[in-house]
Backbone as JSON Lines, residues from 0, in Angstrom:
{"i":0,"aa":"X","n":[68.66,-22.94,65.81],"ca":[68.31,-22.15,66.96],"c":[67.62,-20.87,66.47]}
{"i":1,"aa":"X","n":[66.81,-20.43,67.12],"ca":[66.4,-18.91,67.18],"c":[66.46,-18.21,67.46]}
{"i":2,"aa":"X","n":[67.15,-17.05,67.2],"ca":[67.88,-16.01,67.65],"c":[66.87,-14.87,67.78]}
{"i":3,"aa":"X","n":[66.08,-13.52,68.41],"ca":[65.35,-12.59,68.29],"c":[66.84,-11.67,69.03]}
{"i":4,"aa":"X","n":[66.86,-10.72,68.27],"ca":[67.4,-9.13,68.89],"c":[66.88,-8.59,68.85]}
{"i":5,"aa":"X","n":[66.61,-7.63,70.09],"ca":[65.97,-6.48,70.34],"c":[66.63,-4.94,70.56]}
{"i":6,"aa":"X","n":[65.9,-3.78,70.04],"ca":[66.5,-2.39,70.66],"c":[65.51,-1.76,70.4]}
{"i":7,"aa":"X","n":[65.64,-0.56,70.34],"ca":[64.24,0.57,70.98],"c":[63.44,0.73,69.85]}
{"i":8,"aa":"X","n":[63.66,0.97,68.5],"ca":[63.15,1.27,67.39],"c":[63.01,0.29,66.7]}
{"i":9,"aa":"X","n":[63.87,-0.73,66.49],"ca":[64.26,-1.85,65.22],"c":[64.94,-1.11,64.04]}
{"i":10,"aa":"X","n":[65.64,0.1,63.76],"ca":[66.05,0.98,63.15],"c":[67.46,0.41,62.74]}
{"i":11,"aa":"X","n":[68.34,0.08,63.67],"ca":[69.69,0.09,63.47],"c":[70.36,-0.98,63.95]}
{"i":12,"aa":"X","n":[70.4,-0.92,65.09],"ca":[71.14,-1.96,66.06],"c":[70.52,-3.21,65.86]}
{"i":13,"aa":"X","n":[69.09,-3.36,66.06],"ca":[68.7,-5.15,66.27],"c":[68.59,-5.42,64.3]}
{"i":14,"aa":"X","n":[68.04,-4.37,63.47],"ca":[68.04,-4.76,62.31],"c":[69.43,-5.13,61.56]}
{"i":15,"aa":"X","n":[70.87,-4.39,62.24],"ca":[71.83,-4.48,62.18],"c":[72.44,-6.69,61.93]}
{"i":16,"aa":"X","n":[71.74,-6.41,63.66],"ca":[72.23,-8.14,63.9],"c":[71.65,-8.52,63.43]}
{"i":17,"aa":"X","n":[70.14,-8.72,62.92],"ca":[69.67,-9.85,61.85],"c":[70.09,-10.32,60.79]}
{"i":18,"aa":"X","n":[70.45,-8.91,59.66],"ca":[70.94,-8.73,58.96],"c":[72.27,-9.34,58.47]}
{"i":19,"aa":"X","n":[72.87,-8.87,59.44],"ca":[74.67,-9.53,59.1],"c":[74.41,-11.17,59.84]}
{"i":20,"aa":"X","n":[74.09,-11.54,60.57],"ca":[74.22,-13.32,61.39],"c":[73.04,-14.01,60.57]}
{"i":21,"aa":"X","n":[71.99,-13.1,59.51],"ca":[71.19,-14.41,58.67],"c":[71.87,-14.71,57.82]}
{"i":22,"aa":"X","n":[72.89,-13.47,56.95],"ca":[73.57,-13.84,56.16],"c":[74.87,-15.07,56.14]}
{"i":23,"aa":"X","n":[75.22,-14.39,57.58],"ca":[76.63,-15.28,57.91],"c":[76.34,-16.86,58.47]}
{"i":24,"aa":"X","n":[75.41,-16.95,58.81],"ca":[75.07,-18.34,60.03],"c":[73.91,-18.96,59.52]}
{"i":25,"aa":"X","n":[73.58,-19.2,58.6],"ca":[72.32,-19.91,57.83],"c":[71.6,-20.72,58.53]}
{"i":26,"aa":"X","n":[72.06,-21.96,59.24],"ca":[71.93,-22.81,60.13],"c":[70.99,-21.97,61.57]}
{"i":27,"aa":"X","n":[70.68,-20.94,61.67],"ca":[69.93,-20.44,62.85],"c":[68.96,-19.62,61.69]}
{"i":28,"aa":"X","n":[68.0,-19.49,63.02],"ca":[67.37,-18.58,62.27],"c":[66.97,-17.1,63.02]}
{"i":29,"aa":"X","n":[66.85,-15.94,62.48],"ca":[66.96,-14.92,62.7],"c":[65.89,-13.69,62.8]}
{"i":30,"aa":"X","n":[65.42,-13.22,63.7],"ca":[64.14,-12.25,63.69],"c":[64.79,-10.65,64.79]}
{"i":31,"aa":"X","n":[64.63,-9.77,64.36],"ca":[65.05,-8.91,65.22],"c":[63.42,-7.91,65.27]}
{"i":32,"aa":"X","n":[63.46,-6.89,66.12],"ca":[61.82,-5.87,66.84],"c":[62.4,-5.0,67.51]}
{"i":33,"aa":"X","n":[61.91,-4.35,67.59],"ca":[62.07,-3.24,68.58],"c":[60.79,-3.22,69.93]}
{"i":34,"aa":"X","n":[61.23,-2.27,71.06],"ca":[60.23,-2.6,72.15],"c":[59.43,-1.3,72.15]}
{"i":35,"aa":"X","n":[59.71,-0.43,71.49],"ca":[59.03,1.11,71.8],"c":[57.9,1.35,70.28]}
{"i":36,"aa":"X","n":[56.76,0.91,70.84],"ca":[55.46,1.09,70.04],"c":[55.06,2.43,69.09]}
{"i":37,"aa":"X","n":[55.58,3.27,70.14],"ca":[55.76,4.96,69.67],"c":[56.88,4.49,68.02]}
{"i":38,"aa":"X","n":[58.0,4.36,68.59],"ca":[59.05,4.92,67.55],"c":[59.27,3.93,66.32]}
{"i":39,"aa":"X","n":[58.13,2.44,66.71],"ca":[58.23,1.67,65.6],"c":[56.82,1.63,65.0]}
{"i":40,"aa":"X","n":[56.27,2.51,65.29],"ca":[55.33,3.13,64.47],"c":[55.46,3.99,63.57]}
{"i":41,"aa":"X","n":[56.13,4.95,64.47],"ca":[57.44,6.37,63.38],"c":[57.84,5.56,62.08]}
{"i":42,"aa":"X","n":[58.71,4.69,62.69],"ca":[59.54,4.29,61.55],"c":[59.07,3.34,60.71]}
{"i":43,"aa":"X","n":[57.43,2.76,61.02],"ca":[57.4,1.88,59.81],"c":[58.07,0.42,60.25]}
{"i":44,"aa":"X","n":[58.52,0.06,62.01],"ca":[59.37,-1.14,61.86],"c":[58.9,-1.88,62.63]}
{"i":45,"aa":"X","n":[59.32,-2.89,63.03],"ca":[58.6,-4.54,63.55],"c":[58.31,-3.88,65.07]}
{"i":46,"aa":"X","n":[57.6,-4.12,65.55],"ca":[57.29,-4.07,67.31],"c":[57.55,-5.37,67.65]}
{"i":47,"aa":"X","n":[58.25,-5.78,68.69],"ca":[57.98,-7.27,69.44],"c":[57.16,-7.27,69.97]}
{"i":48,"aa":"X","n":[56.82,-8.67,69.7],"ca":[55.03,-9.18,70.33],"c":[55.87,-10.67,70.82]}
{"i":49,"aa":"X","n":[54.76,-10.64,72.09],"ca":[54.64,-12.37,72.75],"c":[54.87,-13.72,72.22]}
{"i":50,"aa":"X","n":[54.57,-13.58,70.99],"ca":[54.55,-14.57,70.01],"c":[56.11,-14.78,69.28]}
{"i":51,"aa":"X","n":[57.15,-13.69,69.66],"ca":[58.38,-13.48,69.14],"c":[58.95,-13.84,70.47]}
{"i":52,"aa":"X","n":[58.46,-13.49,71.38],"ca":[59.41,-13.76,72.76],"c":[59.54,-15.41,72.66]}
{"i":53,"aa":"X","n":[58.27,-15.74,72.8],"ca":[57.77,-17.13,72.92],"c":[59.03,-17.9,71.73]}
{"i":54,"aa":"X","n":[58.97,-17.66,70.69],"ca":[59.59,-18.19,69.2],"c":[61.18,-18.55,69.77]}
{"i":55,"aa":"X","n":[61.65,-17.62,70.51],"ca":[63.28,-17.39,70.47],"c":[63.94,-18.37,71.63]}
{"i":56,"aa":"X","n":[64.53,-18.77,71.5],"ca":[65.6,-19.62,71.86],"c":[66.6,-18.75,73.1]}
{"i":57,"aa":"X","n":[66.83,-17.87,71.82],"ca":[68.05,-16.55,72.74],"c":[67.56,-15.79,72.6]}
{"i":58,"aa":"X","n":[67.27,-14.52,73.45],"ca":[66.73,-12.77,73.46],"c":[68.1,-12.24,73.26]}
{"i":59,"aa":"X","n":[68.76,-11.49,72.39],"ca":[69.88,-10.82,72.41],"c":[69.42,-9.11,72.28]}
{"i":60,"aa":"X","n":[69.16,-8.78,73.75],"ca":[68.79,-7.23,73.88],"c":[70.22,-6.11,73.44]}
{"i":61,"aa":"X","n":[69.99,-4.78,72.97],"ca":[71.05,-3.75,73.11],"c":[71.48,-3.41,73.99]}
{"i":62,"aa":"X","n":[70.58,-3.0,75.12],"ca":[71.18,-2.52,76.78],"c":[70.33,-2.98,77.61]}
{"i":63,"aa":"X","n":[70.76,-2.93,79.13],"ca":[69.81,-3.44,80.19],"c":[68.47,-3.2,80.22]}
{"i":64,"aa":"X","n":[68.01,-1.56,80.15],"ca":[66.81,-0.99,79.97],"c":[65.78,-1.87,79.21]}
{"i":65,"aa":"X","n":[66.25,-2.55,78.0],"ca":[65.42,-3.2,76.98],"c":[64.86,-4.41,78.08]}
{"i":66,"aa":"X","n":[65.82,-4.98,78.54],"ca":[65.48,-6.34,79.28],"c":[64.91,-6.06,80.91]}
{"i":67,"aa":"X","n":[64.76,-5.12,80.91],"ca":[63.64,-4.47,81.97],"c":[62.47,-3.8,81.71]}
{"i":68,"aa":"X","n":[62.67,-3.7,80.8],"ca":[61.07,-3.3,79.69],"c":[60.33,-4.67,79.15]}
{"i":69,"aa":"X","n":[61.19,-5.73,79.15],"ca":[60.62,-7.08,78.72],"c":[59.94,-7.74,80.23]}
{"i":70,"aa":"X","n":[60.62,-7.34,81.17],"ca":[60.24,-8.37,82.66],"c":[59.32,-6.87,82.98]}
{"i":71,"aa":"X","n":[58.99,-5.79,82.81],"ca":[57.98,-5.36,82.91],"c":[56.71,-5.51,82.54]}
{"i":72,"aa":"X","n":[56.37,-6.33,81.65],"ca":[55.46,-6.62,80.65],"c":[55.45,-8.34,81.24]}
{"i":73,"aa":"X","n":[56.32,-8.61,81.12],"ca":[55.87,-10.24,81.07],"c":[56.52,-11.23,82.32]}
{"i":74,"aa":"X","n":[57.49,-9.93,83.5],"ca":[57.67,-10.46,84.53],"c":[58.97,-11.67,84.28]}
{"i":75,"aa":"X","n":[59.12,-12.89,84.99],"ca":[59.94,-13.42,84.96],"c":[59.92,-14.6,83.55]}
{"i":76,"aa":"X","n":[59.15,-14.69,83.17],"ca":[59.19,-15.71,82.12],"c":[60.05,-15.67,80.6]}
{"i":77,"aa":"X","n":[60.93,-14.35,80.45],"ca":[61.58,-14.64,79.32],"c":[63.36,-14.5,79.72]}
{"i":78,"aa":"X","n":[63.29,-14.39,81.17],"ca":[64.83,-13.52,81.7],"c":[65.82,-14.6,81.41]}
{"i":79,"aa":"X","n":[65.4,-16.01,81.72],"ca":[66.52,-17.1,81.03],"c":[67.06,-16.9,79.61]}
{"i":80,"aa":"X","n":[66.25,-16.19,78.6],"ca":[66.61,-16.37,77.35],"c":[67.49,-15.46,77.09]}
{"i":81,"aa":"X","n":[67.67,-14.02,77.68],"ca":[68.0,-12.72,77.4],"c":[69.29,-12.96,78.11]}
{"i":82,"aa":"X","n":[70.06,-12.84,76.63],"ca":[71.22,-12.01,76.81],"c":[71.74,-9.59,76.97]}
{"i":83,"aa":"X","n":[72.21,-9.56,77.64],"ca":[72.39,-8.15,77.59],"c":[73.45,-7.72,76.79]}
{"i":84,"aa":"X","n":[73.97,-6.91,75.63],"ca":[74.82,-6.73,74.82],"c":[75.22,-5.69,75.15]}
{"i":85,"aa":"X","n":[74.68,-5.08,75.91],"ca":[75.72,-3.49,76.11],"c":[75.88,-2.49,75.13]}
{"i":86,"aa":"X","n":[75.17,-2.52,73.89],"ca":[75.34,-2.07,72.62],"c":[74.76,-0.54,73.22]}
{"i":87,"aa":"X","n":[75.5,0.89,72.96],"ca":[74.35,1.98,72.74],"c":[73.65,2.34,71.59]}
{"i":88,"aa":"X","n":[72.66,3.46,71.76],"ca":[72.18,3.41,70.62],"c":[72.8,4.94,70.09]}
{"i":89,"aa":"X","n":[74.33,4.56,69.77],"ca":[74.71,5.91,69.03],"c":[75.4,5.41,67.88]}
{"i":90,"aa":"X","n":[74.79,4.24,66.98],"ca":[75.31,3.77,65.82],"c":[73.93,3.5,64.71]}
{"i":91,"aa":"X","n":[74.67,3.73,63.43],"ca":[73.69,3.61,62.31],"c":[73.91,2.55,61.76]}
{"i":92,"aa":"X","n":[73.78,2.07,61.15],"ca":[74.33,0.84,59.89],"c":[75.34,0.96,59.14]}
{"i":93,"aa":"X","n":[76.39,0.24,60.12],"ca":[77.89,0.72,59.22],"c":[79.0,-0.79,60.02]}
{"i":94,"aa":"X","n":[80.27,-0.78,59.56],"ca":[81.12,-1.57,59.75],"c":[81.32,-1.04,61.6]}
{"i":95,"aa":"X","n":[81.41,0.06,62.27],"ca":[81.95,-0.11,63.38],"c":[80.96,-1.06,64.37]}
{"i":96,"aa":"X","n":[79.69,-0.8,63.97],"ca":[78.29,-1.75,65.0],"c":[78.68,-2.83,64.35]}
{"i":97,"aa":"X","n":[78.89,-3.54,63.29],"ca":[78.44,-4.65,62.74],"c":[80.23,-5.16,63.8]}
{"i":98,"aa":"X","n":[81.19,-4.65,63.71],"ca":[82.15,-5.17,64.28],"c":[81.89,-5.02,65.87]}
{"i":99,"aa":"X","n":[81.3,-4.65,66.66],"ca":[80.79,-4.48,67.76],"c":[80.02,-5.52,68.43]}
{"i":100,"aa":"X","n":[79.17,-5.54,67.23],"ca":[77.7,-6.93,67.61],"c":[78.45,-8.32,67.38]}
{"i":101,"aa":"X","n":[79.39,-8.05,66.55],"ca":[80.35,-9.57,66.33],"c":[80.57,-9.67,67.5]}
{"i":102,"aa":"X","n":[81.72,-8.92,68.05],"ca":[82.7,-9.44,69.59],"c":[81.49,-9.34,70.63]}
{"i":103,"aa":"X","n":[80.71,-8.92,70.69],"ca":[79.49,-9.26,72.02],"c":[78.74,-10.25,71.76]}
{"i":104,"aa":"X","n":[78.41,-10.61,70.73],"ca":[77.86,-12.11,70.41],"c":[78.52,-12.87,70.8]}
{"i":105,"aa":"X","n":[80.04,-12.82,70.21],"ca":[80.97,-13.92,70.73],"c":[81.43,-14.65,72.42]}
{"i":106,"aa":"X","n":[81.33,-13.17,73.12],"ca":[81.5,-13.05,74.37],"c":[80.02,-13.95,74.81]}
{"i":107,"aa":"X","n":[78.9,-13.02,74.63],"ca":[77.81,-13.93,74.81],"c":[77.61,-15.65,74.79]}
{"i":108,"aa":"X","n":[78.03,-15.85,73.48],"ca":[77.38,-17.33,72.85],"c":[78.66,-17.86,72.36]}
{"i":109,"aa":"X","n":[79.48,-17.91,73.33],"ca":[80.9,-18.56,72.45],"c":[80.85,-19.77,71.67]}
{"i":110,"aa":"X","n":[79.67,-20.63,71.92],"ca":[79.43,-22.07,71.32],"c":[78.78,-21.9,70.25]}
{"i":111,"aa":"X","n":[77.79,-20.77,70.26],"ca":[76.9,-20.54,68.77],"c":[77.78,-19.96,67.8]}
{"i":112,"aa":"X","n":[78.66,-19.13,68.03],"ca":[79.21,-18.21,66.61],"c":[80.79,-18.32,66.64]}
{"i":113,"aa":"X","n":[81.32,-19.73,67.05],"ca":[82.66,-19.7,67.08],"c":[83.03,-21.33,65.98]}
C-alpha cells in the first residue's frame, strides 16, 4: 500500500511518520510533503504535488485545515483517501510525536498497522 502524510512544512510531523512506519512496516510504502509552498521552500523540504496525491492509497493529513487545503485545490477527488490525525504542530522529532502518530494510525487503519 501507499501511504503519503501530509503537514504544513514537511519539517516534523509528516517527516516524523515516514520515517518511523518505513522503518517499521517494510511491506508499504512510504512518502510524506508538506502543503505550504512558502515554508517548504524555507526549509529546503518536499511540497506535495498531484502526482503524490494521485500515487497514495491513504492521505494521512496532521489536522483538518491540511485536508481543506487539499479539496481546495483539487475539490472532491482525493477526500476518500484522507485520513485526519488530529496531530498539532507543537512537536519536533522526538519519542512523544512518534508515540502519538503510533496510536492515531492505529485508531485510523486498525487493519494496516495491527
Amino acid at each position: 500500500m501507499n501511504i503519503l502524510f501530509l503537514c504544513t512544512a514537511n519539517k516534523n510531523r509528516s517527516r516524523t511518520a515516514e520515517d518511523y512506519f518505513r522503518e517499521h512496516y517494510p511491506q508499504h510504502q512510504f512518502r510524506s510533503a508538506g502543503l505550504s509552498q512558502r515554508l517548504c521552500e524555507k526549509e529546503g523540504t518536499t511540497l506535495v504535488t498531484d502526482q503524490m496525491l494521485e500515487w497514495a492509497d491513504r492521505i494521512f493529513v496532521m489536522e483538518a485545515h491540511h485536508q481543506e487545503r487539499i479539496q481546495q485545490y483539487t475539490g472532491t477527488l482525493y477526500l476518500h483517501k484522507i485520513n485526519v490525525l488530529g496531530i498539532e504542530d507543537i512537536y519536533t522529532y522526538k519519542v512523544e510525536l512518534v508515540t502519538l502518530l503510533i496510536r492515531m494510525m492505529q485508531q485510523a487503519e486498525r487493519t494496516l498497522f495491527i
